[in-house]
Wavefront OBJ file of the C-alpha trace (Angstrom):
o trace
v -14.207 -12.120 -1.884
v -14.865 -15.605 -1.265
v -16.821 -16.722 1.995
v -15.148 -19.962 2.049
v -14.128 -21.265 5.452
v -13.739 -24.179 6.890
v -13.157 -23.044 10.717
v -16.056 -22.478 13.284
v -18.436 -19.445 11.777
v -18.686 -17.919 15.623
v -15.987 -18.213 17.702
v -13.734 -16.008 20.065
v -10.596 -14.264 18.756
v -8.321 -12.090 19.390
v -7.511 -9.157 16.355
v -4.113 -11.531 15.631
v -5.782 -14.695 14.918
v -8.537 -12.904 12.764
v -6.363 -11.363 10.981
v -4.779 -15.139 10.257
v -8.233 -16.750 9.707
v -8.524 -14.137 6.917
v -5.454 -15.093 5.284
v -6.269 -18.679 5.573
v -9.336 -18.436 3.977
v -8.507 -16.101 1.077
v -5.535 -18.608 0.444
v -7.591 -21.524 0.635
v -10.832 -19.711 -2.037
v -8.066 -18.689 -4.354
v -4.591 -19.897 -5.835
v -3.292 -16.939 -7.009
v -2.751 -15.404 -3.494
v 0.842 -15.412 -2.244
v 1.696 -14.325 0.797
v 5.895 -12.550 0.866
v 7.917 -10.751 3.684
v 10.602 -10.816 6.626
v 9.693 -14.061 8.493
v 6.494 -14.595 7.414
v 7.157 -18.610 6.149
v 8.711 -21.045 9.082
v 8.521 -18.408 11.785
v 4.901 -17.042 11.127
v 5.958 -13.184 11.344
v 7.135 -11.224 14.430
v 3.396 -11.091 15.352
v 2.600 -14.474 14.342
v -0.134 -13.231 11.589
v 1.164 -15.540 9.036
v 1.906 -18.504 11.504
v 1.107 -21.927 10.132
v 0.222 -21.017 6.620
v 3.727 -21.849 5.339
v 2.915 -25.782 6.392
v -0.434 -25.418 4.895
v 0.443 -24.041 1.735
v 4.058 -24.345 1.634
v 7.079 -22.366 0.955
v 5.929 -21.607 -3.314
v 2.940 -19.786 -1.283
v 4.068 -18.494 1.813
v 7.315 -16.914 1.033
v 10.440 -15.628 3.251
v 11.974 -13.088 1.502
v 15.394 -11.273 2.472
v 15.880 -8.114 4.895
v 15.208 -5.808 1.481
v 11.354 -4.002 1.614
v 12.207 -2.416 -1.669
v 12.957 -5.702 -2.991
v 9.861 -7.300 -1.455
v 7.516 -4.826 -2.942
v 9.078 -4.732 -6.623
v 8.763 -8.523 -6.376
v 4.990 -7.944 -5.247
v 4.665 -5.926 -8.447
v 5.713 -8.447 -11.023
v 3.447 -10.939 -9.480
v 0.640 -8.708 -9.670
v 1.478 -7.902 -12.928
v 1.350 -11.403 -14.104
v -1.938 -12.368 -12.386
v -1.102 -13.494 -8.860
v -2.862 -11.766 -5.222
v 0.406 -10.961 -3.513
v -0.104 -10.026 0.313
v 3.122 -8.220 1.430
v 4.307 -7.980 5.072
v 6.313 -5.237 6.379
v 7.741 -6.210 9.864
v 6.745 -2.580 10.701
v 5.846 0.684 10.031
v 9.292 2.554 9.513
v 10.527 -0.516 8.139
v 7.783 0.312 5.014
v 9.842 3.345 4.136
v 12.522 1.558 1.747
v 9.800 0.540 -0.216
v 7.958 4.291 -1.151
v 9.558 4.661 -4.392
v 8.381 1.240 -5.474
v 4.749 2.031 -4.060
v 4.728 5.490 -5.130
v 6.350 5.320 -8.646
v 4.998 1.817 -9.250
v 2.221 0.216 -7.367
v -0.059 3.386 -6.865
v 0.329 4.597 -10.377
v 0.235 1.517 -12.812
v -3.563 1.557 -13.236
v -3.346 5.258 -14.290
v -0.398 4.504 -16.391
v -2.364 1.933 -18.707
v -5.481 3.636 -18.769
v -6.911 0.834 -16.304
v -5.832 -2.096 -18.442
v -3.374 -3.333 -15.779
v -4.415 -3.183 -12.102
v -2.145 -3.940 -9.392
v -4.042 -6.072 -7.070
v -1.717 -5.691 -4.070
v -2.305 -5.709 -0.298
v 0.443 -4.491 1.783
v 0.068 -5.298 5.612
v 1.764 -2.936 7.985
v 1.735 -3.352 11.997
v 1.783 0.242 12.474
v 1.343 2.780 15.703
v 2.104 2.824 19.890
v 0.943 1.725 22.674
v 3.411 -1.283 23.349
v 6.480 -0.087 24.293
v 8.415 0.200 21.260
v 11.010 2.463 20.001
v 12.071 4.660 17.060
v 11.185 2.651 14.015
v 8.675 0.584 15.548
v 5.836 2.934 16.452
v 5.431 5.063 13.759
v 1.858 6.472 12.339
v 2.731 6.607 8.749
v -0.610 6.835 7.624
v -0.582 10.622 5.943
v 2.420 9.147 3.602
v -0.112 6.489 2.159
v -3.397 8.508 2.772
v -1.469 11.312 0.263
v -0.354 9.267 -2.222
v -2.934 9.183 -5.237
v -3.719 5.380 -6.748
v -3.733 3.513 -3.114
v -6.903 2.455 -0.839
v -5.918 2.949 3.011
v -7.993 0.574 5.230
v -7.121 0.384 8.804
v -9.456 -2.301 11.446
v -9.819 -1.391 14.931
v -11.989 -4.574 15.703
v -11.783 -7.846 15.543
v -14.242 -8.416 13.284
v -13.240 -5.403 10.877
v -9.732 -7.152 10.768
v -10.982 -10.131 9.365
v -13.480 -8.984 7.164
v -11.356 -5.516 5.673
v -8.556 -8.276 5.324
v -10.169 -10.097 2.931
v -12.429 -7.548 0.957
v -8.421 -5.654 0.371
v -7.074 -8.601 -0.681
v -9.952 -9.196 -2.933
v -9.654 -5.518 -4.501
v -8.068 -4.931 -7.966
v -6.930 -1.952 -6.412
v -3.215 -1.771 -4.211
v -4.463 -1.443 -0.958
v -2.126 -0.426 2.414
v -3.819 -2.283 5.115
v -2.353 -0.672 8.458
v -2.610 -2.775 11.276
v -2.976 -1.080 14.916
v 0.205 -3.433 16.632
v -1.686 -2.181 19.973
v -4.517 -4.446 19.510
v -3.082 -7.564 17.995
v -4.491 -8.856 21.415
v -7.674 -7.836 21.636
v -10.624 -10.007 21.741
v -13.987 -10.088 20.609
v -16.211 -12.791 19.258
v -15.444 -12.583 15.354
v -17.946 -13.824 13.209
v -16.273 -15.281 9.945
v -19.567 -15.871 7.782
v -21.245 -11.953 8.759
v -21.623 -10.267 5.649
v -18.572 -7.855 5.229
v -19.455 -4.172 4.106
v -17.030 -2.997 1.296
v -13.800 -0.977 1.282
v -14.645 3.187 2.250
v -17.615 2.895 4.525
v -17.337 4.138 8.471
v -19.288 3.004 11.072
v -20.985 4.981 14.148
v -19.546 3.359 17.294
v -21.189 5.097 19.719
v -24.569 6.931 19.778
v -24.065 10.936 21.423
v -25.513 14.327 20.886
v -22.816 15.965 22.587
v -20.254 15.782 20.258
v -18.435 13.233 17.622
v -15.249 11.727 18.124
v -14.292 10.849 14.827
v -11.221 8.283 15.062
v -9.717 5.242 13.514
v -7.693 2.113 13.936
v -5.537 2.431 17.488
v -7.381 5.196 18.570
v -10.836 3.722 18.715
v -10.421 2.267 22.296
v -9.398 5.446 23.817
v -12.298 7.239 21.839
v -15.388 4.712 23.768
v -13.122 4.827 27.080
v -13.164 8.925 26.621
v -17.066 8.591 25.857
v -18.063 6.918 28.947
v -15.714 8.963 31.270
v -17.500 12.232 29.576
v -20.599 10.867 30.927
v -19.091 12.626 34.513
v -19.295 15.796 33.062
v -22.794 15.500 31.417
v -21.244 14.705 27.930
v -23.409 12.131 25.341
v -20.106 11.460 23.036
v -20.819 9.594 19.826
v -17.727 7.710 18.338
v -17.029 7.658 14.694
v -14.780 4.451 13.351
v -13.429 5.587 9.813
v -12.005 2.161 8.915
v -11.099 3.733 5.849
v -9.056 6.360 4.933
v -9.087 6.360 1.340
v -11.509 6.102 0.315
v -13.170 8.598 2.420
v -16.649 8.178 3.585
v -17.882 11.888 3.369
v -21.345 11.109 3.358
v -21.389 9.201 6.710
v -18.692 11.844 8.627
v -21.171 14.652 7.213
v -24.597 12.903 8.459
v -23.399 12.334 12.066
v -21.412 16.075 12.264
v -24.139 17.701 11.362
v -26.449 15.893 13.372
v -24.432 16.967 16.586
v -22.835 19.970 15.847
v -19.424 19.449 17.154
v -16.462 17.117 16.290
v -13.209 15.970 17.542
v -10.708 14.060 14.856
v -8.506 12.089 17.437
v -5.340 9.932 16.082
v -2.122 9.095 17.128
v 0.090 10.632 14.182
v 1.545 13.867 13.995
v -0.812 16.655 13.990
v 1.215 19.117 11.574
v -0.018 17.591 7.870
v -1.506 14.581 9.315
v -4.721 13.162 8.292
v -6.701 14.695 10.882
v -6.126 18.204 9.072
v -7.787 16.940 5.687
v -10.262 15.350 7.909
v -11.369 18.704 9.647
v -11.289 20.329 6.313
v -13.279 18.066 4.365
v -15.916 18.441 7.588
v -15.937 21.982 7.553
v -16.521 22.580 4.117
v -19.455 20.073 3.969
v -20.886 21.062 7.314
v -20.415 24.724 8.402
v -23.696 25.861 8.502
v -23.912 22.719 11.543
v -21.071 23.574 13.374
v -21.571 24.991 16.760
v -17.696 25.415 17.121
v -14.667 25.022 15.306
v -13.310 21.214 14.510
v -10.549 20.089 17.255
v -7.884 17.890 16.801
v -6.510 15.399 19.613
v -3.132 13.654 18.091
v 0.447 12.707 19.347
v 2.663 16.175 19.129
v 5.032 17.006 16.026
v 7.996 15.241 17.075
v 9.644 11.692 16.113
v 8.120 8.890 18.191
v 9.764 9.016 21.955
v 11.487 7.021 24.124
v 8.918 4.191 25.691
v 8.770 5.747 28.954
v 7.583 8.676 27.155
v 4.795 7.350 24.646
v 1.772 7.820 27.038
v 2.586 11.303 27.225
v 2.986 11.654 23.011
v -0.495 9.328 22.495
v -3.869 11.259 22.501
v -5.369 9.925 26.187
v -8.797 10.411 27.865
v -7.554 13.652 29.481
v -6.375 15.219 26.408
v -9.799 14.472 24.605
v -12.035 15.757 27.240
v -9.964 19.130 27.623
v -10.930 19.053 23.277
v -14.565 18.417 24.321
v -14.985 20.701 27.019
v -13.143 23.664 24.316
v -16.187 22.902 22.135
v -18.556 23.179 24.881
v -16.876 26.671 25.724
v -17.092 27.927 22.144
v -20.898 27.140 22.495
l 1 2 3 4 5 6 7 8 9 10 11 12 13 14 15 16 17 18 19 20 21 22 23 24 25 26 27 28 29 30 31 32 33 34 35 36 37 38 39 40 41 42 43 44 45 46 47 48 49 50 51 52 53 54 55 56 57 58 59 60 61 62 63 64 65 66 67 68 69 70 71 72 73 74 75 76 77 78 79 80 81 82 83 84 85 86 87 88 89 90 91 92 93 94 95 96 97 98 99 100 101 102 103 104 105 106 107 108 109 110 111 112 113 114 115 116 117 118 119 120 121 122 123 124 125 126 127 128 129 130 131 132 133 134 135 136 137 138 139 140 141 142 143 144 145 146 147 148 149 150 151 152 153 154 155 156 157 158 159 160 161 162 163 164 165 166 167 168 169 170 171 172 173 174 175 176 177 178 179 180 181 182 183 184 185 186 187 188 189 190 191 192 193 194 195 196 197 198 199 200 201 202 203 204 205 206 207 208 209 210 211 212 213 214 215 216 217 218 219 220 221 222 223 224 225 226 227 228 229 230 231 232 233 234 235 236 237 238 239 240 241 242 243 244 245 246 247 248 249 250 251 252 253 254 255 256 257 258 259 260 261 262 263 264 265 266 267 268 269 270 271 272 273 274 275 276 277 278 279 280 281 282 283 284 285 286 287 288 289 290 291 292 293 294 295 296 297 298 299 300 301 302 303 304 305 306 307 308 309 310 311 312 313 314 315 316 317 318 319 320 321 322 323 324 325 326 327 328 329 330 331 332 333 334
């Protein structure tokens, strides 16, 4: 990853034009990265993540492809193949799901296949999750799918920073990488700081200090997590807050350290909780910490049903409520 820039180091920004910035500058340190999808040329994708890089680097690198994800992807694949950087956008999350067999027969298993002479250096952006109204097909959590599927890195940002930095160290990977982002915070803002040093794919962060209890969270969730930390302050409750960023890979060694340092834990997402990803999470933390656990590992994530109706969704998405009932369970099973 290049740290070539030539936009203001320090500047305010919201997770949407970091996201850009990081496209613009990975385009503008290397040739061989393309950008294809639904949109993402003249208009500048439904989000506006891609918007001015078709006049900067022109149609050849900014590419409007048809309505066809399956299309879009096997296109990624001969690119990659032949030694370009493609950076695929799906419009959104459900729209992704024309393109499995390509990503699971193709992009997550060609490195295997040759015995690691051929990578597929692929990042595929998805706007993924609630939280803005949406319906059916436009606020799904299809990060178990992905996080399941051996061969692919899973990176997800919940700050502005993280978006531009993950951005760029995924597109810089030899590996395929699904980069999810949370649509819910396109329009958050934060001072991003282009020219910080960018930790590499698989590392989580610690949020929050606590010795309560760990809320161990990722991508859309993260907000809810601090807001749920300082309301638990009420009730006498130090919360710390755990930020994955990365689902595969999986940073055991940080998620152990803080778990068993407090005792307790709390996986919070917004995905199903039947097979989703906070299951192999609370595994993974009870087999490396049970000796540390003061009580069992909870779960706080949206209920096992297709995504509702809009008027519905801030019933279905984890909340501050339903993560301090989770906390004060743990406290019981003291």
């Amino acid at each position: 990853m290049s740290t070539v820039t030539t936009e203001p180091s320090v500047r305010t920004s919201t997770m949407a034009q970091a996201l850009n910035a990081a496209l613009r500058d990975e385009m503008r340190a290397d040739p061989t990265v393309h950008l294809l999808g639904e949109d993402v040329g003249t208009l500048g994708g439904v989000f506006r993540i891609t918007d001015g890089l078709a006049a900067e680097f022109g149609a050849d690198r900014c590419l409007d492809t048809p309505l066809a994800e399956a299309g879009i992807l096997g296109t990624a694949v001969g690119m990659a193949m032949y030694g370009l950087r493609p950076v695929v956008e799906m419009q959104f999350d459900a729209f992704a799901y024309p393109a499995m067999e390509q990503l699971v027969s193709h992009v997550a298993k060609m490195r295997n296949r040759t015995a690691g002479k051929l990578a597929l250096p692929i990042t595929v952006r998805i706007p993924y999750g609630g939280g803005i109204g949406g319906v059916e097909h436009h606020s799904d959590s299809s990060e178990s799918y992905y996080a399941s599927t051996p061969g692919l890195h899973v990176v997800t940002p919940a700050t502005v920073d993280d978006a531009y930095g993950l951005l760029r160290a995924s597109i810089a990977s030899d590996d395929p990488v699904i980069f999810l982002e949370p649509k819910r915070l396109y329009w958050s803002k934060a001072e991003l700081n282009t020219a910080a040093a960018t930790e590499p794919i698989g590392r989580a962060v610690l949020r929050r200090q606590g010795g309560s209890a760990v809320l161990i969270t990722y991508g859309p969730s993260l907000p809810v997590c601090l807001e749920a930390a300082e309301a638990a302050k009420a009730e006498g409750w130090d919360l710390a807050v755990l930020d994955l960023r990365s689902l595969v890979p999986f940073d055991d060694a940080t998620v152990a350290q803080v778990v068993r340092s407090v005792g307790r834990a709390v996986v919070v997402h917004e995905s199903t909780g039947f097979g989703g990803v906070g299951a192999e999470i609370a595994a993974r933390v009870t087999e490396r910490c049970f000796h540390h656990l003061a009580a069992p590992v909870l779960r706080v994530t949206g209920f096992d049903i297709p995504f509702p109706p809009p008027m519905l969704e801030h019933h279905h998405l984890p909340g501050v409520d339903r993560i301090l009932d989770a906390v004060a369970k743990l406290q019981w099973e003291d």
